[in-house]
C-alpha positions in Angstrom: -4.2 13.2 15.7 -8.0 13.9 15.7 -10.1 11.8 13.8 -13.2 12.9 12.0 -16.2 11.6 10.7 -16.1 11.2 6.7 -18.3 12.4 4.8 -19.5 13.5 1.3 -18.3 16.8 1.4 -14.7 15.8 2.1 -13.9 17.3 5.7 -10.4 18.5 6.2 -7.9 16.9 8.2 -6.2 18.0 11.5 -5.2 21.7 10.5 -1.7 21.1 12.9 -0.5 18.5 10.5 0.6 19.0 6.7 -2.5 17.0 6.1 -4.8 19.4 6.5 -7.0 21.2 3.9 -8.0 17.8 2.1 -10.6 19.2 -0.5 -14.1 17.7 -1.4 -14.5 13.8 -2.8 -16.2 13.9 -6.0 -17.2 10.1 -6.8 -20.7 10.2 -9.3 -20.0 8.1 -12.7 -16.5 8.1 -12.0 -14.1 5.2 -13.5 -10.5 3.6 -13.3 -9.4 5.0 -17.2 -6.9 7.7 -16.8 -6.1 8.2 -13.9 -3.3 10.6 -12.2 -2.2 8.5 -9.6 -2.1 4.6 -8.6 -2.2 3.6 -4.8 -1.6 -0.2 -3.5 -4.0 -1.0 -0.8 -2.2 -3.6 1.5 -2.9 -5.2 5.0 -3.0 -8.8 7.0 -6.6 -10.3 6.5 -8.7 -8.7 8.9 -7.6 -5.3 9.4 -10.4 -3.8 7.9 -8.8 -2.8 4.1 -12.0 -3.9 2.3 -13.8 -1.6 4.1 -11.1 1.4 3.6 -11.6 0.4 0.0 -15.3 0.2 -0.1 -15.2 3.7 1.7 -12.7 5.2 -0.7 -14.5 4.0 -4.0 -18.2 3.2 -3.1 -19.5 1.6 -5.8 -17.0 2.7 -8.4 -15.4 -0.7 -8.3 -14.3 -3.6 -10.9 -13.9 -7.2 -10.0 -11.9 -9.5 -11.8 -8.9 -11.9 -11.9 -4.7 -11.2 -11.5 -3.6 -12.3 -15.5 -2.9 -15.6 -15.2 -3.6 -16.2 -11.2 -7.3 -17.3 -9.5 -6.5 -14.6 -7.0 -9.6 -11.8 -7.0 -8.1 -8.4 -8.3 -10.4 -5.4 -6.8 -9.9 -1.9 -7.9 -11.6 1.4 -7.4 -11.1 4.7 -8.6 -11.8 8.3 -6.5 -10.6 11.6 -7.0 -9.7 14.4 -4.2 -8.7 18.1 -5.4 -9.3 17.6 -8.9 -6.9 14.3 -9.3 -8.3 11.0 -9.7 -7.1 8.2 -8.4 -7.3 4.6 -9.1 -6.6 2.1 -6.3 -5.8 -1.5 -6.0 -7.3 -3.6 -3.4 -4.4 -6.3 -3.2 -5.1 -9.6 -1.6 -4.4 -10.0 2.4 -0.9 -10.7 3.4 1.0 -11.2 6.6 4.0 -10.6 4.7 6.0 -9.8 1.3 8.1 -13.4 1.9 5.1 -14.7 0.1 4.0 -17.9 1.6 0.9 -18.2 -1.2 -0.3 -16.6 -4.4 -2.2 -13.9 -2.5 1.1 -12.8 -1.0 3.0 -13.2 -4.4 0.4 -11.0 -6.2 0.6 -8.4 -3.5 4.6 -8.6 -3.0 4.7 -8.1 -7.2 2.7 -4.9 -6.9 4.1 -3.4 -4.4 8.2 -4.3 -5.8 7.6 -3.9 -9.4 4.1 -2.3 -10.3 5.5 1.1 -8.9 2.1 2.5 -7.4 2.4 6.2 -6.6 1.1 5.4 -3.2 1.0 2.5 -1.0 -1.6 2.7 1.9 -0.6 -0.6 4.6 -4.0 -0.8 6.8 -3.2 -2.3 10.4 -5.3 -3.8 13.0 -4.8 -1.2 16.3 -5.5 -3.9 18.8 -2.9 -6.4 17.2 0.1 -3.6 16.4 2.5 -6.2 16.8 1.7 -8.9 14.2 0.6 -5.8 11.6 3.7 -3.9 11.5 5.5 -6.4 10.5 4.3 -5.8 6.7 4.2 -1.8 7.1 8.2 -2.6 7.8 8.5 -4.8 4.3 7.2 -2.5 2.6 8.7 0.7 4.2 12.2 -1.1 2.8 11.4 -0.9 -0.5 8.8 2.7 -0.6 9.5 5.6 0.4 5.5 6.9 -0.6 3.7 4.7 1.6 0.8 5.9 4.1 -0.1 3.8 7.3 -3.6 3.3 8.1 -4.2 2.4 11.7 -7.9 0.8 11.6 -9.9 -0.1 14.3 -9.0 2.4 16.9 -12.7 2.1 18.6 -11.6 -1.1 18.8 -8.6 -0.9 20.7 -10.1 1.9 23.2 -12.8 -0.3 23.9 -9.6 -3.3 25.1 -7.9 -0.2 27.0 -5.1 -0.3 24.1 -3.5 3.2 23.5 -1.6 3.6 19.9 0.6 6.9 19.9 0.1 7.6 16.4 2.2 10.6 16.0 5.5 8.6 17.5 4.5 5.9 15.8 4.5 8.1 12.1 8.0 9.8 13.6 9.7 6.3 14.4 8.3 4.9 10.9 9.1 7.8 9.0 6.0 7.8 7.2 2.4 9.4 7.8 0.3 7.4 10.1 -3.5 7.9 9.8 -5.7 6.7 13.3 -8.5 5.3 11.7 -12.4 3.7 12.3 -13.2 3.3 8.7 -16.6 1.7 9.5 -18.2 4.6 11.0 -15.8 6.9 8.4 -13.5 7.9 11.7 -10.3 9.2 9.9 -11.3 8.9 6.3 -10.5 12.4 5.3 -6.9 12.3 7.3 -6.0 9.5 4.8 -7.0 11.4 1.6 -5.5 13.8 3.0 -2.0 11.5 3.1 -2.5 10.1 0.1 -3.0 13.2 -1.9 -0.3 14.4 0.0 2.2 11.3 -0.8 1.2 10.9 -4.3 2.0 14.7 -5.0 5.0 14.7 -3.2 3.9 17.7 -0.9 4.2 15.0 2.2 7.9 13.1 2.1 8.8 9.9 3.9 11.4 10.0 5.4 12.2 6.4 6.0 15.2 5.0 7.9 18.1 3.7 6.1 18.6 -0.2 6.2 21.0 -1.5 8.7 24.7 -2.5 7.1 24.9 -6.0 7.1 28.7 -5.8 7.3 31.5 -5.7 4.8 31.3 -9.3 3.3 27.4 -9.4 3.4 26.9 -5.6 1.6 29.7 -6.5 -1.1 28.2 -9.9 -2.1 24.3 -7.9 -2.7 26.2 -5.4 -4.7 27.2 -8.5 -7.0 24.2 -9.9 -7.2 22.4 -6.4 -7.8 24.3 -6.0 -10.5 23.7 -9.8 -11.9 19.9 -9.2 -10.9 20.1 -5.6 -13.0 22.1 -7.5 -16.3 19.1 -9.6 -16.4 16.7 -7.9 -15.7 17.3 -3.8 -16.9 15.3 -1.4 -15.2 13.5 -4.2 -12.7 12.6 -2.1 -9.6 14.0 -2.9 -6.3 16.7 -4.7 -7.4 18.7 -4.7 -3.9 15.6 -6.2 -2.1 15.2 -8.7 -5.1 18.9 -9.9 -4.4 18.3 -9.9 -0.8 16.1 -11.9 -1.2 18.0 -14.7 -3.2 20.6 -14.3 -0.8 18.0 -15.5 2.0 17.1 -18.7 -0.3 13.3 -17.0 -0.7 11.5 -20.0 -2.4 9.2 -17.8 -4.7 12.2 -15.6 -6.0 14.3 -18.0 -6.2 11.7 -19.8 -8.5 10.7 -16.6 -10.7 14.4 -16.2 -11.0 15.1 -19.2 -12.5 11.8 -19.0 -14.3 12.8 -15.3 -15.8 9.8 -14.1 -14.3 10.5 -11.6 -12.4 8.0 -8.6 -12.3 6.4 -10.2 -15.7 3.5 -7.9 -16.8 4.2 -5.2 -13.5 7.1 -2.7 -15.0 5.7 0.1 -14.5 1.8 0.9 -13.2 -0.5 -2.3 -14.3 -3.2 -0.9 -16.9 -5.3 -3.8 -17.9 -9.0 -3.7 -17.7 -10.1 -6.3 -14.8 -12.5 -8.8 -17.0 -15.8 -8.3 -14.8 -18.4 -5.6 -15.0 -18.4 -2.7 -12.0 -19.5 -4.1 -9.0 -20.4 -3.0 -5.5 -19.0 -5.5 -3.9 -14.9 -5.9 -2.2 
Protein backbone atom coordinates (compact mmCIF):
# COMPACT_ATOMS: atom_id res chain seq x y z
CA UNK A 1 0.00 0.00 0.00
CA UNK A 2 1.29 3.66 -0.68
CA UNK A 3 1.51 5.84 2.09
CA UNK A 4 0.86 9.49 2.01
CA UNK A 5 1.62 12.47 3.82
CA UNK A 6 -1.46 13.68 6.15
CA UNK A 7 -2.54 16.61 6.01
CA UNK A 8 -5.41 19.15 6.71
CA UNK A 9 -7.19 18.70 3.79
CA UNK A 10 -7.70 15.02 4.35
CA UNK A 11 -5.84 13.26 1.26
CA UNK A 12 -7.37 10.18 -0.05
CA UNK A 13 -6.07 6.87 0.33
CA UNK A 14 -4.65 4.38 -2.25
CA UNK A 15 -7.43 4.53 -5.04
CA UNK A 16 -6.68 0.35 -5.62
CA UNK A 17 -7.92 -0.41 -2.24
CA UNK A 18 -11.69 -0.01 -0.81
CA UNK A 19 -10.03 2.64 1.24
CA UNK A 20 -9.79 5.07 -1.04
CA UNK A 21 -11.79 8.39 -1.37
CA UNK A 22 -11.30 9.30 2.49
CA UNK A 23 -12.93 12.82 2.55
CA UNK A 24 -11.53 16.08 4.35
CA UNK A 25 -10.88 16.14 8.41
CA UNK A 26 -12.82 18.82 9.86
CA UNK A 27 -11.35 19.28 13.62
CA UNK A 28 -11.93 23.32 14.75
CA UNK A 29 -14.01 23.54 18.21
CA UNK A 30 -14.92 20.04 17.82
CA UNK A 31 -15.76 17.86 21.05
CA UNK A 32 -16.38 14.16 22.40
CA UNK A 33 -20.58 14.81 23.06
CA UNK A 34 -22.46 12.95 20.52
CA UNK A 35 -20.66 11.25 18.64
CA UNK A 36 -21.49 8.58 15.70
CA UNK A 37 -18.98 6.26 16.26
CA UNK A 38 -16.49 5.03 19.16
CA UNK A 39 -12.98 3.53 18.25
CA UNK A 40 -10.56 1.74 20.92
CA UNK A 41 -7.05 2.81 20.38
CA UNK A 42 -4.76 -0.17 21.51
CA UNK A 43 -1.01 -1.06 21.26
CA UNK A 44 2.25 -2.38 23.35
CA UNK A 45 3.96 0.75 24.95
CA UNK A 46 6.03 2.08 22.42
CA UNK A 47 4.52 1.59 19.21
CA UNK A 48 3.82 5.05 18.60
CA UNK A 49 -0.33 5.15 19.55
CA UNK A 50 -0.03 8.51 21.42
CA UNK A 51 1.14 9.88 18.61
CA UNK A 52 -1.66 8.22 16.13
CA UNK A 53 -3.96 9.75 18.79
CA UNK A 54 -2.41 13.18 19.02
CA UNK A 55 -2.51 13.17 15.07
CA UNK A 56 -6.12 12.03 14.88
CA UNK A 57 -7.53 14.64 17.57
CA UNK A 58 -4.90 17.44 17.84
CA UNK A 59 -5.87 19.32 20.57
CA UNK A 60 -9.43 18.15 20.82
CA UNK A 61 -8.53 16.02 23.79
CA UNK A 62 -9.78 15.32 27.57
CA UNK A 63 -7.61 13.90 30.25
CA UNK A 64 -8.84 12.24 33.13
CA UNK A 65 -9.13 9.08 35.22
CA UNK A 66 -10.87 5.21 34.41
CA UNK A 67 -13.98 5.44 37.29
CA UNK A 68 -12.58 3.95 40.10
CA UNK A 69 -8.82 3.07 38.69
CA UNK A 70 -5.53 5.62 38.82
CA UNK A 71 -5.00 4.57 35.21
CA UNK A 72 -4.92 7.97 32.84
CA UNK A 73 -8.10 7.78 30.47
CA UNK A 74 -7.33 9.89 27.16
CA UNK A 75 -9.94 10.54 24.55
CA UNK A 76 -10.27 12.62 21.48
CA UNK A 77 -12.86 13.26 19.16
CA UNK A 78 -12.44 13.88 15.01
CA UNK A 79 -14.79 13.65 12.37
CA UNK A 80 -14.14 12.32 8.56
CA UNK A 81 -17.17 12.59 5.90
CA UNK A 82 -19.51 14.31 7.98
CA UNK A 83 -19.38 11.63 11.05
CA UNK A 84 -17.70 12.32 14.13
CA UNK A 85 -15.87 10.26 16.01
CA UNK A 86 -14.83 9.92 19.44
CA UNK A 87 -11.71 7.81 20.25
CA UNK A 88 -10.25 6.21 23.28
CA UNK A 89 -6.60 6.22 23.89
CA UNK A 90 -6.47 2.95 26.14
CA UNK A 91 -3.50 2.41 28.25
CA UNK A 92 -0.33 0.24 26.68
CA UNK A 93 -0.67 -3.42 26.75
CA UNK A 94 1.29 -6.44 25.67
CA UNK A 95 -1.67 -8.34 26.05
CA UNK A 96 -5.56 -8.78 26.94
CA UNK A 97 -4.40 -11.70 29.83
CA UNK A 98 -4.06 -8.57 31.82
CA UNK A 99 -0.96 -8.70 33.90
CA UNK A 100 -1.76 -4.94 35.57
CA UNK A 101 -4.56 -2.44 35.71
CA UNK A 102 -3.50 -0.76 32.44
CA UNK A 103 -4.07 -4.18 30.74
CA UNK A 104 -7.47 -4.69 32.72
CA UNK A 105 -8.82 -1.30 31.69
CA UNK A 106 -7.81 -1.88 28.04
CA UNK A 107 -9.00 -5.79 28.06
CA UNK A 108 -12.54 -4.25 29.59
CA UNK A 109 -12.93 -1.90 26.65
CA UNK A 110 -12.20 -3.77 24.14
CA UNK A 111 -14.61 -7.22 25.59
CA UNK A 112 -17.33 -5.27 26.97
CA UNK A 113 -17.35 -1.45 26.00
CA UNK A 114 -18.31 -2.53 22.37
CA UNK A 115 -16.38 0.34 20.42
CA UNK A 116 -17.45 0.52 16.79
CA UNK A 117 -13.81 0.33 15.83
CA UNK A 118 -10.77 -0.95 17.34
CA UNK A 119 -7.52 0.41 15.74
CA UNK A 120 -4.30 -2.10 17.34
CA UNK A 121 -1.06 0.16 16.46
CA UNK A 122 2.15 -2.15 16.09
CA UNK A 123 5.75 -1.41 16.14
CA UNK A 124 7.04 -2.51 12.26
CA UNK A 125 10.51 -3.34 13.46
CA UNK A 126 9.31 -5.71 16.35
CA UNK A 127 6.16 -7.56 14.30
CA UNK A 128 6.72 -10.39 16.34
CA UNK A 129 6.13 -9.27 19.97
CA UNK A 130 3.14 -6.76 18.52
CA UNK A 131 0.91 -9.15 16.87
CA UNK A 132 0.52 -10.98 19.54
CA UNK A 133 -2.29 -8.37 20.87
CA UNK A 134 -3.73 -7.63 17.16
CA UNK A 135 -4.40 -11.65 17.52
CA UNK A 136 -6.43 -11.18 21.13
CA UNK A 137 -8.26 -8.89 19.97
CA UNK A 138 -9.00 -10.13 16.38
CA UNK A 139 -10.76 -13.25 18.60
CA UNK A 140 -13.13 -11.33 19.96
CA UNK A 141 -13.77 -8.20 16.92
CA UNK A 142 -14.48 -8.55 13.89
CA UNK A 143 -14.24 -4.33 13.27
CA UNK A 144 -10.75 -3.88 14.10
CA UNK A 145 -8.09 -1.84 11.87
CA UNK A 146 -4.28 -2.65 12.27
CA UNK A 147 -1.97 0.20 12.29
CA UNK A 148 1.55 -0.76 11.31
CA UNK A 149 3.73 2.40 12.78
CA UNK A 150 7.10 3.02 12.28
CA UNK A 151 7.69 1.78 8.85
CA UNK A 152 10.73 4.49 8.31
CA UNK A 153 11.85 2.82 10.97
CA UNK A 154 11.95 -0.59 9.90
CA UNK A 155 13.34 0.44 6.24
CA UNK A 156 16.05 2.27 7.90
CA UNK A 157 16.96 -1.72 9.91
CA UNK A 158 16.44 -3.34 6.23
CA UNK A 159 13.00 -4.84 7.70
CA UNK A 160 10.35 -5.37 4.91
CA UNK A 161 6.51 -5.73 6.28
CA UNK A 162 4.19 -7.07 3.41
CA UNK A 163 1.31 -5.29 4.47
CA UNK A 164 -1.19 -6.42 2.03
CA UNK A 165 -0.49 -10.36 3.00
CA UNK A 166 -0.27 -9.46 6.20
CA UNK A 167 -4.18 -7.62 6.07
CA UNK A 168 -5.19 -11.06 3.86
CA UNK A 169 -3.67 -13.62 6.57
CA UNK A 170 -5.31 -11.39 9.40
CA UNK A 171 -8.43 -10.84 7.89
CA UNK A 172 -8.61 -7.37 8.70
CA UNK A 173 -7.31 -4.00 7.03
CA UNK A 174 -3.72 -3.28 7.71
CA UNK A 175 -2.65 0.41 7.43
CA UNK A 176 1.59 0.95 6.80
CA UNK A 177 2.07 3.80 8.81
CA UNK A 178 4.80 6.76 9.94
CA UNK A 179 2.40 8.71 12.04
CA UNK A 180 5.16 11.25 13.07
CA UNK A 181 5.75 12.72 9.80
CA UNK A 182 1.70 11.96 9.04
CA UNK A 183 2.94 8.85 6.51
CA UNK A 184 -0.41 6.88 6.29
CA UNK A 185 -2.70 8.96 8.26
CA UNK A 186 -5.37 9.29 5.65
CA UNK A 187 -5.18 5.30 4.83
CA UNK A 188 -6.30 4.82 8.50
CA UNK A 189 -9.30 7.21 8.35
CA UNK A 190 -9.90 5.83 5.60
CA UNK A 191 -10.25 2.12 7.55
CA UNK A 192 -11.76 3.38 10.19
CA UNK A 193 -14.52 5.21 8.47
CA UNK A 194 -14.64 2.24 6.42
CA UNK A 195 -14.97 -0.31 9.59
CA UNK A 196 -17.13 1.77 11.62
CA UNK A 197 -19.70 2.02 8.55
CA UNK A 198 -19.54 -1.34 7.67
CA UNK A 199 -18.50 -0.56 3.98
CA UNK A 200 -14.97 -2.50 4.82
CA UNK A 201 -15.70 -6.18 6.53
CA UNK A 202 -13.32 -8.27 8.42
CA UNK A 203 -13.21 -11.20 7.66
CA UNK A 204 -11.46 -12.90 10.43
CA UNK A 205 -10.55 -16.57 10.72
CA UNK A 206 -12.58 -18.82 12.74
CA UNK A 207 -11.06 -20.10 16.12
CA UNK A 208 -9.44 -23.48 16.06
CA UNK A 209 -11.82 -26.43 17.66
CA UNK A 210 -10.31 -27.33 20.71
CA UNK A 211 -11.80 -30.82 20.39
CA UNK A 212 -15.01 -32.52 21.52
CA UNK A 213 -14.50 -32.50 25.38
CA UNK A 214 -12.82 -29.02 25.45
CA UNK A 215 -15.72 -27.12 23.02
CA UNK A 216 -18.64 -28.88 25.06
CA UNK A 217 -17.34 -27.92 28.51
CA UNK A 218 -17.07 -23.69 27.12
CA UNK A 219 -20.59 -24.22 25.86
CA UNK A 220 -21.47 -24.98 29.72
CA UNK A 221 -19.73 -22.40 31.05
CA UNK A 222 -21.07 -19.90 28.26
CA UNK A 223 -24.18 -20.56 29.26
CA UNK A 224 -23.39 -20.28 33.24
CA UNK A 225 -21.26 -17.02 32.28
CA UNK A 226 -24.61 -15.76 30.13
CA UNK A 227 -27.31 -16.81 33.34
CA UNK A 228 -25.21 -14.40 35.30
CA UNK A 229 -24.38 -12.18 33.40
CA UNK A 230 -27.40 -11.49 30.43
CA UNK A 231 -26.25 -9.70 27.50
CA UNK A 232 -22.29 -9.53 28.75
CA UNK A 233 -20.36 -9.41 25.47
CA UNK A 234 -17.92 -12.01 24.59
CA UNK A 235 -19.17 -14.40 26.68
CA UNK A 236 -17.19 -17.51 24.98
CA UNK A 237 -13.81 -15.66 25.39
CA UNK A 238 -14.94 -14.70 29.10
CA UNK A 239 -15.41 -18.53 29.73
CA UNK A 240 -12.28 -19.28 28.02
CA UNK A 241 -10.81 -17.56 29.98
CA UNK A 242 -11.99 -19.14 33.35
CA UNK A 243 -11.30 -22.33 31.85
CA UNK A 244 -7.39 -21.20 31.58
CA UNK A 245 -7.50 -20.13 35.45
CA UNK A 246 -6.97 -16.22 34.19
CA UNK A 247 -6.33 -14.58 37.69
CA UNK A 248 -8.16 -11.20 36.79
CA UNK A 249 -11.39 -13.01 35.54
CA UNK A 250 -11.36 -15.39 37.75
CA UNK A 251 -11.41 -12.54 40.44
CA UNK A 252 -14.14 -10.24 38.64
CA UNK A 253 -16.08 -13.36 38.44
CA UNK A 254 -16.27 -14.12 41.83
CA UNK A 255 -16.39 -10.46 42.50
CA UNK A 256 -19.67 -10.02 40.02
CA UNK A 257 -17.74 -7.59 38.21
CA UNK A 258 -17.60 -8.46 35.14
CA UNK A 259 -17.85 -5.54 32.48
CA UNK A 260 -19.14 -3.19 35.47
CA UNK A 261 -19.89 0.28 34.07
CA UNK A 262 -18.72 -0.97 30.07
CA UNK A 263 -22.15 -2.56 28.63
CA UNK A 264 -22.45 -0.89 25.89
CA UNK A 265 -20.11 2.31 24.64
CA UNK A 266 -18.72 4.17 28.00
CA UNK A 267 -20.32 7.89 28.03
CA UNK A 268 -18.92 9.53 31.05
CA UNK A 269 -17.32 12.85 30.91
CA UNK A 270 -13.44 12.35 31.78
CA UNK A 271 -13.10 14.78 35.04
CA UNK A 272 -10.24 17.14 33.57
CA UNK A 273 -10.54 20.12 31.33
CA UNK A 274 -9.38 19.63 27.38
CA UNK A 275 -5.91 19.29 27.11
CA UNK A 276 -3.15 19.07 24.47
CA UNK A 277 -1.47 16.71 25.88
CA UNK A 278 -1.55 12.31 25.42
Amino acid sequence: MRLRRGSGDGDSGCQSCPMAGSAAVHRPGLSIEGCDYVVALAGNPNTGKSTVFNALTGLRQHVGNWPGKTVVRAEGAFRIDGKKFRIVDLPGAYSLLSNSSDEEVARDFILFGRPDVTVVVVDATTMERNLNLALQVLEITDRAVVAVNLMDEAERKGIRVDTRALGRDLGAPVVPMAARSGLGLPELRAAILGVASGTIQCRIHPAPDLGAEVEASLARLTEAVLAEYPGLPNARWVALRLLEGDPSVVREARNGTLGDGLHGHVVDEPAAAPTGAS
